[in-house]
BAMI-473756 format. One record per residue (C-alpha): x, y, z. Coordinates in steps of 0.05 Angstrom, whole numbers, plus 32768, in hexadecimal, padded with zeros to 4 digits. Layout:
residues N
NODE, east, north, up
NODE, X, Y, Z
...
***
This chain:
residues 550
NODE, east, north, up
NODE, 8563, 7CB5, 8126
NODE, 8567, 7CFF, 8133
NODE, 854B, 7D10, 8175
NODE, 850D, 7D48, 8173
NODE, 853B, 7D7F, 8196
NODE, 856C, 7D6D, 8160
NODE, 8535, 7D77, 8131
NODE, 851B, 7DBD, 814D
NODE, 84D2, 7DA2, 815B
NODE, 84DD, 7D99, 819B
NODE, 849D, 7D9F, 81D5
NODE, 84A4, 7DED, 81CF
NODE, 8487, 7DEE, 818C
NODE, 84A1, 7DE2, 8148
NODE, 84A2, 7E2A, 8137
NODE, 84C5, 7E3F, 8172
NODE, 84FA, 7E03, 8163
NODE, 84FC, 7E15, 811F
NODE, 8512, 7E5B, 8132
NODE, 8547, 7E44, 8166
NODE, 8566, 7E1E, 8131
NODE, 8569, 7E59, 8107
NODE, 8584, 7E88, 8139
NODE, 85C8, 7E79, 8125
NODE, 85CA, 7E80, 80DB
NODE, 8601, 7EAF, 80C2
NODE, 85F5, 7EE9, 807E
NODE, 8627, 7EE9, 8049
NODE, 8655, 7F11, 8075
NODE, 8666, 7EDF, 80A7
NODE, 8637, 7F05, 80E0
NODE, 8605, 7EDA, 80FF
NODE, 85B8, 7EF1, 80F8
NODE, 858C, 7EE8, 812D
NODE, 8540, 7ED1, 811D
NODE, 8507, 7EED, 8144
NODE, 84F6, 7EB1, 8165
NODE, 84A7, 7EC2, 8163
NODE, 84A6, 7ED4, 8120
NODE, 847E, 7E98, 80F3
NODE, 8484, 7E88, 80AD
NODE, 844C, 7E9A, 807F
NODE, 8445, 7E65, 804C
NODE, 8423, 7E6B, 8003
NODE, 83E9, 7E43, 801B
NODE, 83DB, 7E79, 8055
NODE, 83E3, 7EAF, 8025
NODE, 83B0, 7E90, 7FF8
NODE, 837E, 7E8B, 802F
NODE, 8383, 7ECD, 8040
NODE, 837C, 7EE6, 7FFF
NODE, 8339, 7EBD, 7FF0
NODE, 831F, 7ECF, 802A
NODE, 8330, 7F18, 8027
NODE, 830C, 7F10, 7FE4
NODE, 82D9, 7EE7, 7FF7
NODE, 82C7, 7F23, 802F
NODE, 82C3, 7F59, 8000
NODE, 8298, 7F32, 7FD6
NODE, 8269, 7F20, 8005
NODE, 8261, 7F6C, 801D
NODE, 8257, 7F83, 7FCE
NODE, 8221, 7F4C, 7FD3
NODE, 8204, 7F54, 8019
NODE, 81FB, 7FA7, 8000
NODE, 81DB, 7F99, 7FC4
NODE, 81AF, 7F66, 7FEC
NODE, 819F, 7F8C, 8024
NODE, 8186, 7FC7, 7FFB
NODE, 815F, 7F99, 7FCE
NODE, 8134, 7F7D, 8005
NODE, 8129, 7FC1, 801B
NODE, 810C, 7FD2, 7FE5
NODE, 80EC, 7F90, 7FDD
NODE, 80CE, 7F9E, 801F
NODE, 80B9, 7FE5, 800D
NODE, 8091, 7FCC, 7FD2
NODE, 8064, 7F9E, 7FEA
NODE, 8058, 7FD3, 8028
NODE, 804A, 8006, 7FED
NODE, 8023, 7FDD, 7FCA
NODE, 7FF7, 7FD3, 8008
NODE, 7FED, 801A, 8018
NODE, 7FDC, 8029, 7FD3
NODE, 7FAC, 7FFA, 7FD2
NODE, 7F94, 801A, 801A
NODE, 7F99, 805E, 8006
NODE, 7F7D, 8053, 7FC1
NODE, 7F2C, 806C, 7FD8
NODE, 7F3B, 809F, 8010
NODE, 7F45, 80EA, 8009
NODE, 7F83, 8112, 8001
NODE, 7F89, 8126, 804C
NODE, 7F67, 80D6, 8064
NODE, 7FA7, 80BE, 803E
NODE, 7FD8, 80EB, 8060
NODE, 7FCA, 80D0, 8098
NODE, 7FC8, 808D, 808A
NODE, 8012, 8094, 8072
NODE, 8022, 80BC, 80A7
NODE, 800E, 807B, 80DE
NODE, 803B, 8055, 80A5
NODE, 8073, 805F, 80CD
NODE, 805F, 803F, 8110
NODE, 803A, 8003, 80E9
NODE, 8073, 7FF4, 80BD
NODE, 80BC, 7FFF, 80E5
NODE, 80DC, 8006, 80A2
NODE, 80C8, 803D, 808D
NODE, 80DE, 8079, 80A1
NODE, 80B3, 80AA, 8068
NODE, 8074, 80A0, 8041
NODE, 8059, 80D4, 8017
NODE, 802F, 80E8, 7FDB
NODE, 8047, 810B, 7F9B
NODE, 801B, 8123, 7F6D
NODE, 800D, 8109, 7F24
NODE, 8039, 8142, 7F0F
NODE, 8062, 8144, 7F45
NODE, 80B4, 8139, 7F30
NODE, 80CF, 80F9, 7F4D
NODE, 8100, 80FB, 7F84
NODE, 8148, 80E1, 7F72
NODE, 814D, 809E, 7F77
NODE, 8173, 807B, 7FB7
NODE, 8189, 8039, 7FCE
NODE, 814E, 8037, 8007
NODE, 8116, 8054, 7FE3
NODE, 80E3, 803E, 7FB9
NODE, 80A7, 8060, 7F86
NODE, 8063, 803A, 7F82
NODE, 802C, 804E, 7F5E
NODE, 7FF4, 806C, 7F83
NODE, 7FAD, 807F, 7F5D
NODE, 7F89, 80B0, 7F5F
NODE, 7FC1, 80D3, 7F8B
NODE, 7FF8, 80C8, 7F5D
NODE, 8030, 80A5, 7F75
NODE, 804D, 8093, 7FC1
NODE, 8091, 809D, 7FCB
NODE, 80AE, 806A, 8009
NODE, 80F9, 8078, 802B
NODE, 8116, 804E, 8062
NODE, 8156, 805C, 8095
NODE, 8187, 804C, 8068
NODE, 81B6, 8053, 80A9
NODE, 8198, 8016, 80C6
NODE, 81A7, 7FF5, 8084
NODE, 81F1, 8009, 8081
NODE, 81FB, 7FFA, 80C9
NODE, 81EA, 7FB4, 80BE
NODE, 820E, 7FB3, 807D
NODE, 8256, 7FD0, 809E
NODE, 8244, 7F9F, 80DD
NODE, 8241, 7F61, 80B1
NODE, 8280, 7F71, 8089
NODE, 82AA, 7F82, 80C1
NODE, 828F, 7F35, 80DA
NODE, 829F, 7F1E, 8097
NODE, 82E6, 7F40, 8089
NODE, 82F6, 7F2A, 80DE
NODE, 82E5, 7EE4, 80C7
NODE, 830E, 7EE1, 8095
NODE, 8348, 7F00, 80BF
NODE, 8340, 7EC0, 80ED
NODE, 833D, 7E8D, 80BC
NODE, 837F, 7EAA, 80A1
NODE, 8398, 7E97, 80EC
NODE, 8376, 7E56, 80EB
NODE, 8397, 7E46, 80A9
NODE, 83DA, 7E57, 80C3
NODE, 83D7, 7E1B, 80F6
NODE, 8407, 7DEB, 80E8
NODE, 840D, 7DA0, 810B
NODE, 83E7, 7DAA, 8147
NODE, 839D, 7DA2, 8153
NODE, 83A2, 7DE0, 8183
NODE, 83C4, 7E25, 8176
NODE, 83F4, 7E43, 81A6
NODE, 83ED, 7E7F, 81D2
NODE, 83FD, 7EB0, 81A5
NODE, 83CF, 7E98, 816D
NODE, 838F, 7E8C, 81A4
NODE, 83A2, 7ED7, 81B3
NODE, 839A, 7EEA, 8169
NODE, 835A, 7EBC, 8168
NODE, 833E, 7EE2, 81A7
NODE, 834D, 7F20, 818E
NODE, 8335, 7F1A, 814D
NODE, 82E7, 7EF4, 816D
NODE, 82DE, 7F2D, 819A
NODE, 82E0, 7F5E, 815B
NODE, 82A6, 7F35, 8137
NODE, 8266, 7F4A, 8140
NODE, 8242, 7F0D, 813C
NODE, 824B, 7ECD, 816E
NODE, 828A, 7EAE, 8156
NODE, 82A0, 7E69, 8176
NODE, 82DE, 7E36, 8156
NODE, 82D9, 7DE9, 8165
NODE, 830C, 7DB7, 815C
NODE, 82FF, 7D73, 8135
NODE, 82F3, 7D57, 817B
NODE, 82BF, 7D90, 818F
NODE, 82EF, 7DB3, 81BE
NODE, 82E7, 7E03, 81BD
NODE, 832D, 7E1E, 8199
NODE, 8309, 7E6B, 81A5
NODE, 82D1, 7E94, 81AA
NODE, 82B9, 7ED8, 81BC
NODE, 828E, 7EF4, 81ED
NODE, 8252, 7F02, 81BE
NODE, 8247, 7EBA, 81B5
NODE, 8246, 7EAA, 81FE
NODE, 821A, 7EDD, 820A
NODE, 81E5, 7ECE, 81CD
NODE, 81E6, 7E85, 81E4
NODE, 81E4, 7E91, 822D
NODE, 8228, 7E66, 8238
NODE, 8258, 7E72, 8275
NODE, 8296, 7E86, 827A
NODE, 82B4, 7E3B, 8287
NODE, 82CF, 7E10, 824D
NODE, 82A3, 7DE8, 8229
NODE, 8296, 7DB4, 81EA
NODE, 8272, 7DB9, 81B2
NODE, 8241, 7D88, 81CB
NODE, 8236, 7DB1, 8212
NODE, 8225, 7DED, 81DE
NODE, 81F3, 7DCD, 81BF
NODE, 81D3, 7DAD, 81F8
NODE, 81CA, 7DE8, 821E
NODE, 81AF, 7E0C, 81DD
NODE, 8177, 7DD2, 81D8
NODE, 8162, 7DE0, 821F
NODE, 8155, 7E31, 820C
NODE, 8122, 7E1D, 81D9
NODE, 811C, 7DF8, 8193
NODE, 8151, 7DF2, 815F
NODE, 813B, 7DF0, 8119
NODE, 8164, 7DD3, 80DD
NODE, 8164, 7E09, 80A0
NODE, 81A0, 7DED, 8070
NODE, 81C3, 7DB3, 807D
NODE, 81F2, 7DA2, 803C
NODE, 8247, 7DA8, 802B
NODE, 825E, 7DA2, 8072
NODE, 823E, 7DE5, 807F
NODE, 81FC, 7DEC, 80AD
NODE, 81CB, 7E1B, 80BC
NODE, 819A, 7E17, 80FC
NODE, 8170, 7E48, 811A
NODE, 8163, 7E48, 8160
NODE, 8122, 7E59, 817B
NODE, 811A, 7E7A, 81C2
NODE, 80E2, 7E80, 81F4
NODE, 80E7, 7EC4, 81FA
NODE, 80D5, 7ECB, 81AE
NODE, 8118, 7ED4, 819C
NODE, 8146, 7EB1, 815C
NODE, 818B, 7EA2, 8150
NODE, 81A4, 7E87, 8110
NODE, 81E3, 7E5D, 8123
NODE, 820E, 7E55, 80DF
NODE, 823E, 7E14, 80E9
NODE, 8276, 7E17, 80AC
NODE, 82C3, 7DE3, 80A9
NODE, 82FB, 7E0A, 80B3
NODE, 832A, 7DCA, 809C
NODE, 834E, 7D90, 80C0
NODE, 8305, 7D7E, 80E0
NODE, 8303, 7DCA, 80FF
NODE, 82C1, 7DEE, 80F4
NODE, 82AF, 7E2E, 810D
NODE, 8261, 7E43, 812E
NODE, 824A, 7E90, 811C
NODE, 820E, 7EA1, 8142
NODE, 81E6, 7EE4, 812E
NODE, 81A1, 7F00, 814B
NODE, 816F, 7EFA, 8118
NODE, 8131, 7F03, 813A
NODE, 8121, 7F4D, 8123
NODE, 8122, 7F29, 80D8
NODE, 80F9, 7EF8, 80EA
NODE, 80C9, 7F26, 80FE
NODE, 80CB, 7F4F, 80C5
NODE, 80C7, 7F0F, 8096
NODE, 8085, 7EFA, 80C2
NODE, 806F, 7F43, 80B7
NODE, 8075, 7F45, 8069
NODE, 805A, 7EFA, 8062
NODE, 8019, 7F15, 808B
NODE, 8017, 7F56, 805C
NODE, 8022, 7F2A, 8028
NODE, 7FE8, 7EF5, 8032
NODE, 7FBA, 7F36, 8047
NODE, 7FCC, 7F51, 8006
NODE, 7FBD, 7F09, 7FDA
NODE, 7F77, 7F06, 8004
NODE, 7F65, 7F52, 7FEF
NODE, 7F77, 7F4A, 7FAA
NODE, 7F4C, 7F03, 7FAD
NODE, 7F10, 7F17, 7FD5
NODE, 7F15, 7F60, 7F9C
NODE, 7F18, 7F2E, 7F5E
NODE, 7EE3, 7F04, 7F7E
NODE, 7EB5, 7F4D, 7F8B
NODE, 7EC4, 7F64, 7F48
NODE, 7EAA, 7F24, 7F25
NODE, 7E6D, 7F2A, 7F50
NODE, 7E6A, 7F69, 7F43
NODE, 7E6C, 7F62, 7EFB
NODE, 7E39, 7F2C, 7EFD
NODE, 7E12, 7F59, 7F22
NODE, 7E17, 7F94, 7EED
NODE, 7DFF, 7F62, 7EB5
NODE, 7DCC, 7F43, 7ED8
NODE, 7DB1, 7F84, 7EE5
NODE, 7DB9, 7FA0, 7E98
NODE, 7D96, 7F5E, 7E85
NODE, 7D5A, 7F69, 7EB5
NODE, 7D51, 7FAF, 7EA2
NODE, 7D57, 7FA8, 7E60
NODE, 7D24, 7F71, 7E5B
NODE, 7CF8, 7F9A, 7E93
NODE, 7CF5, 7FE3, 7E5D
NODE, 7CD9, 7FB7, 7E30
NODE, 7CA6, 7F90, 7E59
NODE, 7C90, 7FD0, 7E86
NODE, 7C99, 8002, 7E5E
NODE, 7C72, 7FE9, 7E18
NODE, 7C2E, 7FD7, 7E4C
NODE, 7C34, 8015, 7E70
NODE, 7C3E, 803B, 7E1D
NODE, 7BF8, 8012, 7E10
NODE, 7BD5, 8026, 7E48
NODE, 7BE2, 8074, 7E42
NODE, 7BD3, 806D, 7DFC
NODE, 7B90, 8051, 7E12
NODE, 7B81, 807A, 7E45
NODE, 7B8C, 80B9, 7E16
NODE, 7B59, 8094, 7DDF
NODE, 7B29, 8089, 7E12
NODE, 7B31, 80D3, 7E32
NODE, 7B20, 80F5, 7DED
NODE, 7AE9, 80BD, 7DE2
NODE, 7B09, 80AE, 7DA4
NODE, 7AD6, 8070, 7D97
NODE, 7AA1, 808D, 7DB4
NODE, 7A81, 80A4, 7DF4
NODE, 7A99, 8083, 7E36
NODE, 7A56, 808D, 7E56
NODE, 7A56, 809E, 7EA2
NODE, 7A87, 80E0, 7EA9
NODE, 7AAF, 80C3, 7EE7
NODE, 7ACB, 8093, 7EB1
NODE, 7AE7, 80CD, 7E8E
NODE, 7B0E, 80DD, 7ED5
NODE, 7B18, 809D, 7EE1
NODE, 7B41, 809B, 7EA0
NODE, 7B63, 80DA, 7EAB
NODE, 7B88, 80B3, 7EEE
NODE, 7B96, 807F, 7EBD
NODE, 7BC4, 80AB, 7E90
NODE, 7BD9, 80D1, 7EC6
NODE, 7BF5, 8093, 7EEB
NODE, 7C0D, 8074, 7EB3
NODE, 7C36, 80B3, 7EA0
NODE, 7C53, 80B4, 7EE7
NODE, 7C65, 8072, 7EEC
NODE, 7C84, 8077, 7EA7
NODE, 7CAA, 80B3, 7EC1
NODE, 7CC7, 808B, 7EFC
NODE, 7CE0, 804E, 7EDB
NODE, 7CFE, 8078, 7EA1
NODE, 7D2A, 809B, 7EDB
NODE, 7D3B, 8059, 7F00
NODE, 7D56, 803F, 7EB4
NODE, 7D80, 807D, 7EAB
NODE, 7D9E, 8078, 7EEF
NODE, 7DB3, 8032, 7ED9
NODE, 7DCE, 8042, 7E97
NODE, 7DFC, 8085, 7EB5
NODE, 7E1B, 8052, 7EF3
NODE, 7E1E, 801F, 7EBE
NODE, 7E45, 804A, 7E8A
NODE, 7E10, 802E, 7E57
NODE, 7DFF, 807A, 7E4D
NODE, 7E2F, 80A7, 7E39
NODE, 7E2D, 80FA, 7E36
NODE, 7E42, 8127, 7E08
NODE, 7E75, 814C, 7E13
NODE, 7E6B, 8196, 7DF0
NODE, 7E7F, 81E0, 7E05
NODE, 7E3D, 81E9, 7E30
NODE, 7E2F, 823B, 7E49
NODE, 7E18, 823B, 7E8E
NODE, 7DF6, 8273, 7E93
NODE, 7DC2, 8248, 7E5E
NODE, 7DB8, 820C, 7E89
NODE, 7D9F, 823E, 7EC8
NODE, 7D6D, 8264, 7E99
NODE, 7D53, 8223, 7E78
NODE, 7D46, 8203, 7EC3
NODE, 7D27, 8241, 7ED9
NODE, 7CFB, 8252, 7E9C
NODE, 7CE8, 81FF, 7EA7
NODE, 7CD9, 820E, 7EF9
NODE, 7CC3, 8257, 7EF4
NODE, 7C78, 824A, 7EEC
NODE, 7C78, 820B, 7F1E
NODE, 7C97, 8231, 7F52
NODE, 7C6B, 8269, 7F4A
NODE, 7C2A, 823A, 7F50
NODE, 7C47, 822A, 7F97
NODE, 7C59, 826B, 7FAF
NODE, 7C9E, 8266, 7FAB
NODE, 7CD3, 829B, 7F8E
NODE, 7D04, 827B, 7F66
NODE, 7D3A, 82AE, 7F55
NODE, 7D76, 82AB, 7F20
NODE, 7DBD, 82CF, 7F3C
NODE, 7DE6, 82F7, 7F0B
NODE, 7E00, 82CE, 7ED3
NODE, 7E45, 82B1, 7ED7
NODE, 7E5D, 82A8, 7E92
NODE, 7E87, 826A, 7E96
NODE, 7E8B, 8231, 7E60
NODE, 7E8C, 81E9, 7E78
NODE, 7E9C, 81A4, 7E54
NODE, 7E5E, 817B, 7E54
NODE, 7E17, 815B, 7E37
NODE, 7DE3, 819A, 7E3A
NODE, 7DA4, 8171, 7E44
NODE, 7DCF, 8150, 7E78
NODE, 7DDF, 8185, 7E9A
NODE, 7D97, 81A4, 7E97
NODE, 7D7A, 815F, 7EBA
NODE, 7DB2, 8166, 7EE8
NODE, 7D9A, 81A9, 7F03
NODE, 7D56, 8199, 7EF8
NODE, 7D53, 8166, 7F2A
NODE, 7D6F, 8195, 7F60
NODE, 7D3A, 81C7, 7F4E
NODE, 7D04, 8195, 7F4F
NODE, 7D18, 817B, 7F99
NODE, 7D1C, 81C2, 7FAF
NODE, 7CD7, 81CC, 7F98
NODE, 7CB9, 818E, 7FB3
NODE, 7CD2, 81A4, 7FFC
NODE, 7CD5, 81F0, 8001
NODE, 7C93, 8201, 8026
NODE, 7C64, 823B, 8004
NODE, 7C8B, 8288, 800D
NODE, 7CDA, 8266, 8005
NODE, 7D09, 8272, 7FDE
NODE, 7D31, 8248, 7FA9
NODE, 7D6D, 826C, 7F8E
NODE, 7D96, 824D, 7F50
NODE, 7DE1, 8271, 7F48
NODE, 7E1B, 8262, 7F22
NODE, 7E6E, 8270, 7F37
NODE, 7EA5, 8277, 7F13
NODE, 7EF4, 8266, 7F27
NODE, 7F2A, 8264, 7F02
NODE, 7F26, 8210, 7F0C
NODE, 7EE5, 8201, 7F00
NODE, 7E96, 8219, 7F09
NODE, 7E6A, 8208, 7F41
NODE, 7E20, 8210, 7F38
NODE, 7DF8, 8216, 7F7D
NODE, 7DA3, 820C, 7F87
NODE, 7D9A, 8221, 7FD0
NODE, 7D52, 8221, 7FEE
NODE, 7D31, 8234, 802F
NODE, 7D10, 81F3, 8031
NODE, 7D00, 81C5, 8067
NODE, 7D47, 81A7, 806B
NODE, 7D6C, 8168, 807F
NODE, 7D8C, 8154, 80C1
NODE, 7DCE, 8124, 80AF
NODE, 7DB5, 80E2, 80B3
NODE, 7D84, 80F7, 807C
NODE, 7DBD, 8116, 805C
NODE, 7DEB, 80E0, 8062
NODE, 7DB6, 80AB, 8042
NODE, 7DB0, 80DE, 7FFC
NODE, 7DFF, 80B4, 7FE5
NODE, 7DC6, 8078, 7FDD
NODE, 7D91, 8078, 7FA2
NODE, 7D48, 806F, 7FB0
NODE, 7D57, 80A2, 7FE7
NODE, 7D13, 80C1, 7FF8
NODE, 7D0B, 8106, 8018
NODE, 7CD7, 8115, 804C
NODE, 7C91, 8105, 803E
NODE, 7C76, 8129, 8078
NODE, 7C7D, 8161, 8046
NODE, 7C79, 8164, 8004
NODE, 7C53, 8188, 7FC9
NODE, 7C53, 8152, 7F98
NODE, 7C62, 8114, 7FC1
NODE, 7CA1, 80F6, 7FBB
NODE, 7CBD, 80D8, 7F85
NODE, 7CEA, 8092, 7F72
NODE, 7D26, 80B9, 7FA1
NODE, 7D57, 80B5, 7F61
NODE, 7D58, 8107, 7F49
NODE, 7D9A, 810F, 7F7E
NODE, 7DBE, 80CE, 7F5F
NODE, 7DAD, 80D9, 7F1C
NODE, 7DCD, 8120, 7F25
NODE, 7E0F, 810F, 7F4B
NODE, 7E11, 80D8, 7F0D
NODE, 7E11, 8113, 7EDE
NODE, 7E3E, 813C, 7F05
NODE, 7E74, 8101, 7F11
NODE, 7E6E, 80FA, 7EC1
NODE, 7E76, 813C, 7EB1
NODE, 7EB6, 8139, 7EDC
NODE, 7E9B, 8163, 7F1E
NODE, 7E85, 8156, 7F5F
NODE, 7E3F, 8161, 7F84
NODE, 7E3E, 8175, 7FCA
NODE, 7E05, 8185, 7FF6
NODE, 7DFD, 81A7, 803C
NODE, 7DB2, 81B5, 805E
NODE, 7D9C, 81B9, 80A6
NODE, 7D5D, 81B7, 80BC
NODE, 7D25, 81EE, 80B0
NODE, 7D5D, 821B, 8095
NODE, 7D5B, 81F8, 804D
NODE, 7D8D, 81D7, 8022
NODE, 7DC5, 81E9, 7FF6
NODE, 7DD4, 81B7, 7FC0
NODE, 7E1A, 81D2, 7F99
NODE, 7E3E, 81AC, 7F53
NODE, 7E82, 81BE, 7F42
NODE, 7E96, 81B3, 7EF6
NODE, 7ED0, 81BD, 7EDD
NODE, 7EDD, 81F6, 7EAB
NODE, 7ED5, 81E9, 7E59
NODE, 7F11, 8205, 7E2E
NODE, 7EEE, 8241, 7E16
NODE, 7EE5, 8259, 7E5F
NODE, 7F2E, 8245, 7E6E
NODE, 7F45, 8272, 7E33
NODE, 7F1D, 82A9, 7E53
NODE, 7F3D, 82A9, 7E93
NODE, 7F83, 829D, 7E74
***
């Protein structure tokens, strides 16, 4: 039997006794060649790890990209979708700066802004995202795509490291422990990772492991196991299972301090394995972030579907009831001013006493007015409704101001009022003409009911290049703002402290911002107390005024 110094594996190694042997091989030539002694053979097998994991890296980085940026933009649409939906009934300047706090709600993103329905997109990137946005047109979203990359180049440098070591691990032949030079490679290569990288031996020893893992697991500087490892893990808070299947297993480990590591155990071969620990706690958080955004978003749309049914209900409820309610007020209220107006003119005779004949005058009179008021609480319904729909027709102006004045001129003059007509303006709106009289009208009317005896009610029309806005200003008795404020509501009564013909069913403001809103404008009002009230409707332009200006 050969003897193991006769055999070259000897108790210095059998590399180094395989290059002693080989020291004294001669060329060709008869000269004897000289080995390095440190220099190890690379064998097909190591050179086919390498090359699958060298692989294996840069496929993992082409996937890890792709990922990343996908769940950026994952992340950026359900954020978008949620200040849409949040931005969706405020203003133009209200939804600035909503987006503009968007940045210290949401970490991710880094820009939020609004482009307009004709606005031309911006170009496309990895780490931005375009969500649709009515009435503002759409909301363009951007993140740091530095953060991104960082994290991208951090994890394949990890990745392409780790790979670089299990080449080394690979090349271990014979012995369960490598020798100095190959821990060196080990320790060099661990302390260029990254992440927490540890490498166990079928028996649990620690073959290597860098400084990041000691210091994410709060481990000393001694030697340990693998079963010292994970006992003092389990006294730093809870470990949780997440994938446990093919030798490979995933745990996450859960701190006091709020904190989570996600420990990934994987075989290296011959029983090794090898623990990578990253911090994971700023995903976590993020994940617990988007799953609260989430569920906030799935109650909204809920709690909207479940408005908008009652809502609905509400709407045809209310059709049904008025519907039935014209005919069963409105064809007794027809008979009794039909009545009334036999028995004024004593159609069948004489009535008798002549306090009847007053008595039936307040009849008609009533009748009429009560007639009046229900007729306007129907239309109000019909216009919110959408039951009633207005013409649309090249209206002048100029001829809905002189038809409301010549209407208002002789009232106004029976209560000592001047009601004056500016110049004309000349502009052409899109709309129903009767609508559009009513719609003034009402105005008028309010201004007469509460301008005391010597004001002044003043109807004017401007034009723009955009649109027309039609003013009624009075020197009336005015409103403070919480008066003001409660006009938005219908049934909104003025002051009855004074009046001229007592107040009516508080619909004539509703029933003209209905018309306005319909015609595709917008009514405004602004009063103050004894200095009167100006009540202005912008419309916008028809196409024969547009071809005018153009």
């Amino acid at each position: 039997m050969r003897s193991a110094e006769a055999s070259g594996a000897s108790v210095t190694g059998f590399g180094a006794g395989k290059g002693k042997a080989d020291t004294h091989r001669r060329d060709d030539s008869g000269l004897a060649q000289v080995a390095h002694p440190c220099r190890p053979g690379v064998s097909p097998i190591t050179i086919a790890v390498a090359l699958t994991a060298l692989l294996c890296a840069t496929l993992f980085v082409i996937y890890d990209t792709a990922r990343t940026f996908d769940d950026a933009r994952r992340e950026l649409a359900v954020i978008g979708t949620a200040l849409a939906s949040e931005i969706a009934e405020l203003s133009p300047v209200e939804a600035g700066a909503v987006l503009a706090a968007s940045r210290r709600r949401f970490g991710t993103v880094t820009r939020a802004s609004l482009l307009g329905p004709d606005a031309a997109a911006p170009a496309p990137l990895m780490a931005s995202l375009i969500v649709p946005a009515e009435p503002h047109g759409v909301l363009a979203l951007e993140t740091e795509q530095s953060q991104a990359w960082t994290g991208v180049m951090q994890r394949g440098g990890a990745v392409f490291a780790l790979a670089g070591l299990m080449t080394l691990l690979a090349s271990r032949r014979r012995r369960d422990m490598p020798d100095l030079m190959q821990r060196h490679n080990f320790s060099t290569l661990a302390s260029a990772i990254p992440l927490g990288v540890a490498c166990w031996t079928k028996a649990g020893k620690l073959i290597v492991c860098n400084e990041q893992y000691r210091n994410r697991l709060q481990l000393g500087q001694g030697s340990m196991t693998y079963q010292d490892a994970v006992k003092r893990l389990s006294m730093g808070g809870y470990i949780k299972l997440i994938n446990d299947d093919d030798g490979s297993r995933v745990l996450e480990l859960h701190r006091e301090d709020g904190s989570c590591l996600l420990i990934d155990e994987r075989p290296l071969g011959h029983g090794a394995f090898m623990t990578l620990v990253s911090d994971v706690t700023e995903a976590r958080r993020a994940d617990t972030m988007l799953h609260a955004i989430r569920q906030e978003q799935h109650l909204l749309a809920r709690r909207y579907h479940e408005e908008k049914l009652k809502a609905e209900a509400a709407s045809r409820s209310k059709t049904n009831f008025l519907a039935h309610l014209s005919h069963d007020i409105r064809t007794p209220l027809n008979h009794i001013i039909g009545f009334a107006e036999l028995m004024r003119h004593q159609t069948y005779g004489p009535l008798g006493d002549a306090r009847y004949a007053d008595y039936v005058q307040s009849i008609k009179t009533s009748g009429e007015h009560l007639l009046a008021s229900f007729a306007t609480i129907l239309d109000l319904a019909e216009l919110e409704s959408g039951q009633k729909s207005l013409r649309s027709e090249p209206v002048a102006v100029d001829e809905v101001l002189d038809s409301v004045l010549e209407r208002f001129r002789a009232q106004a003059t029976r209560a000592g009022l001047t009601f004056v007509l500016d110049a004309p303006c000349g502009a052409v709106v899109l709309g129903d003409r009767l609508g559009l009289v009513r719609m003034v009208g009402n105005i008028v009317e309010n201004a007469l009911r509460f301008t005391p005896g010597g004001g002044r009610i003043t109807l004017a029309a401007f034009a723009a290049r955009d649109g027309v806005v039609i003013e009624v200003t009075d020197t009336g008795i005015g409103m403070d703002e919480e008066r003001l404020a409660s006009l938005s509501q219908p049934f909104a009564l003025g002051d009855a402290t004074f009046t001229r013909e007592g107040v009516g069913p508080g619909l004539g403001i509703s029933i003209s911002r209905a018309i306005a809103e319909l015609s595709g404008g917008h009514l405004a009002i602004d009063s103050s107390p004894t200095l009167g009230t100006t009540v202005a409707i912008s419309l916008p332009l028809g196409a024969e005024s547009v071809r005018v200006a153009a």
